[in-house]
C-alpha positions, 0 to 999 in steps of 0.5 A: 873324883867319886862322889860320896853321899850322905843321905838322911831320909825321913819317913813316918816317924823315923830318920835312917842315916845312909852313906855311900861312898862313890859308886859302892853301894850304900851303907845303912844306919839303924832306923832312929825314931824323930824325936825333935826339941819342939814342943807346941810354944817352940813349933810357933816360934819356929814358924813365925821367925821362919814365915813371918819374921824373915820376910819383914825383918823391922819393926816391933819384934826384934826382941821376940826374934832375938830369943828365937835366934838364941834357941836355934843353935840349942835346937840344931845341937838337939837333932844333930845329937839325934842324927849323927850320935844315935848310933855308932854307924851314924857316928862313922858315917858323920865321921867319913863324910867330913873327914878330910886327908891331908892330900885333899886339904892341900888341893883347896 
């Protein structure tokens, strides 16, 4: 079976979304710029819950850690919209990537 990718690729301050289907070469979204949900106050956040917090999950900050788990879905939505809804190529790159057809469905 062919393996399909899809690719995100950063550089500088643009994404580009790319998909390729098993051995085609691969197609091209249009370059986006990264415009991520964090301002400095969430980027602290972010990084305490990920470097400190998961490391030692106990002790006094549950409630600090709750408030941050809340806002990461908020904060996926945001680049997922980003990523996969700035363009109408994004959209049917995100759409082939998870499509599935019936007869895949019935091999699983």
């Amino acid at each position: 079976m062919a393996k399909n990718c899809l690719r995100i690729t950063h550089q500088g301050e643009n994404i580009q979304l790319s998909w390729q289907r098993g051995q085609a070469s691969p197609r091209l979204a249009d370059v986006v710029r990264l415009e991520h949900p964090f301002n400095k106050e969430a980027l602290t956040d972010l990084r305490w819950y990920l470097e400190e917090y998961l490391r030692f999950p106990y002790g006094i900050f549950p409630d600090n850690a709750a408030k941050i788990e809340q806002k990461l879905q908020t904060w996926g939505e945001q680049l997922f919209e980003l990523v996969f809804r700035s363009s109408e190529k994004a959209r049917e790159f995100f759409q082939a990537a998870t499509w599935r057809s019936p007869l895949m469905i019935s091999q699983f």
